[in-house]
N, C-alpha and C positions, 0 to 999 in steps of 0.2 A: 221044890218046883224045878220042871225041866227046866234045862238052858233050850233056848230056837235058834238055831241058828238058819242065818238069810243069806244066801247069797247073790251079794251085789254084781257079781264080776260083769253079767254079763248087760245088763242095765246103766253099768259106766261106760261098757264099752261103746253101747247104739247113743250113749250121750257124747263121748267121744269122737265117735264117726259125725254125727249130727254138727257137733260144734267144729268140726274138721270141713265140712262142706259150708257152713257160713263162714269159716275165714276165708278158703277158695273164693266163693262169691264177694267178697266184702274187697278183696284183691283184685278181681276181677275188675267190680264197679271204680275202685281206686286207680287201677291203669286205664280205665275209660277215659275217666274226669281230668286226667293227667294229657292222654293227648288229645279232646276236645278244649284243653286250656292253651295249647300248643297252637289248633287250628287257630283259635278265637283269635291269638297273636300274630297269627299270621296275617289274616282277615285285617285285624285292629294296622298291620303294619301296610298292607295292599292300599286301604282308603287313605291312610298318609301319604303313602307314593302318586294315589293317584290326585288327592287335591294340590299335591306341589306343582304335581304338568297341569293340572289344570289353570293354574297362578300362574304359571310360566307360560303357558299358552296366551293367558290374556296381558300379560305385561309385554308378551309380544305383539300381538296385534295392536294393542293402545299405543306402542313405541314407534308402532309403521305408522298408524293414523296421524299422529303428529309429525313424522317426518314429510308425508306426504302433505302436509299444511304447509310446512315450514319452507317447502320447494316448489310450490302450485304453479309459482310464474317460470320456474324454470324446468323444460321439457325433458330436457336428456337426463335430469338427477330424476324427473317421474318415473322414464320409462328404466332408470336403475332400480326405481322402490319397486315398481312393479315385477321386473325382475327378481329381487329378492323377495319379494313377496311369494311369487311363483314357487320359488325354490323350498322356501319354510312352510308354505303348504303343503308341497309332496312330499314333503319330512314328516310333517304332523300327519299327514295320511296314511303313510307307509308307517307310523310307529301304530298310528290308532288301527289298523290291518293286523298288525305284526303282532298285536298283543289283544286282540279282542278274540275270543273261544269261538268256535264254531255253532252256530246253531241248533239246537235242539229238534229232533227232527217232530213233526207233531203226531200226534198219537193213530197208531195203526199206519202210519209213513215208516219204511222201511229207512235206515240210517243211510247217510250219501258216505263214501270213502273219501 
């Protein structure tokens, strides 16, 4: 009986090339997922920072509202809480300015500079 011989060579190779473009992609998708875990931490670390000022925001204003009880009958310590009051608001204004993104322009508005 004859021998047959087959040749594989070049059917390894298009399985080769094949499995060479799925590890590409399979690496590809692995550095995706790698800095959208990155973003996520970032994100996950923004909403900590920003419930802390928002704590802090309100442990400030609760700490004026009682001092301003604590001093009702006396005028000159009012118009000092009022003063510092003034002053901690144009702090908290100027931070919530300073860090708030500019707005989105709406659809078919050209972008403001």
């Amino acid at each position: 009986m004859p021998v047959i011989r087959i040749d594989w060579s070049d059917d390894f190779d298009r399985i080769e090339q094949k499995l060479d473009a799925v590890l590409t992609a399979l690496g590809t998708v692995l550095d995706m997922e790698v800095a959208q875990m990155a973003d996520l931490s970032a994100i996950q670390q923004e909403v900590t920072d920003n419930a802390d000022t928002t704590q802090a925001a309100i442990t400030l204003l609760q700490g004026l509202a009682q001092m301003v009880r604590d001093n009702a009958t006396d005028q000159t310590a009012l118009n000092a809480l009022a003063d510092q009051l003034d002053s901690q608001s144009q702090a908290l204004a100027d931070a919530v300015v300073a860090n708030t993104p500019a707005a989105a322009p709406a659809p078919g508005e050209a972008p403001t500079p």
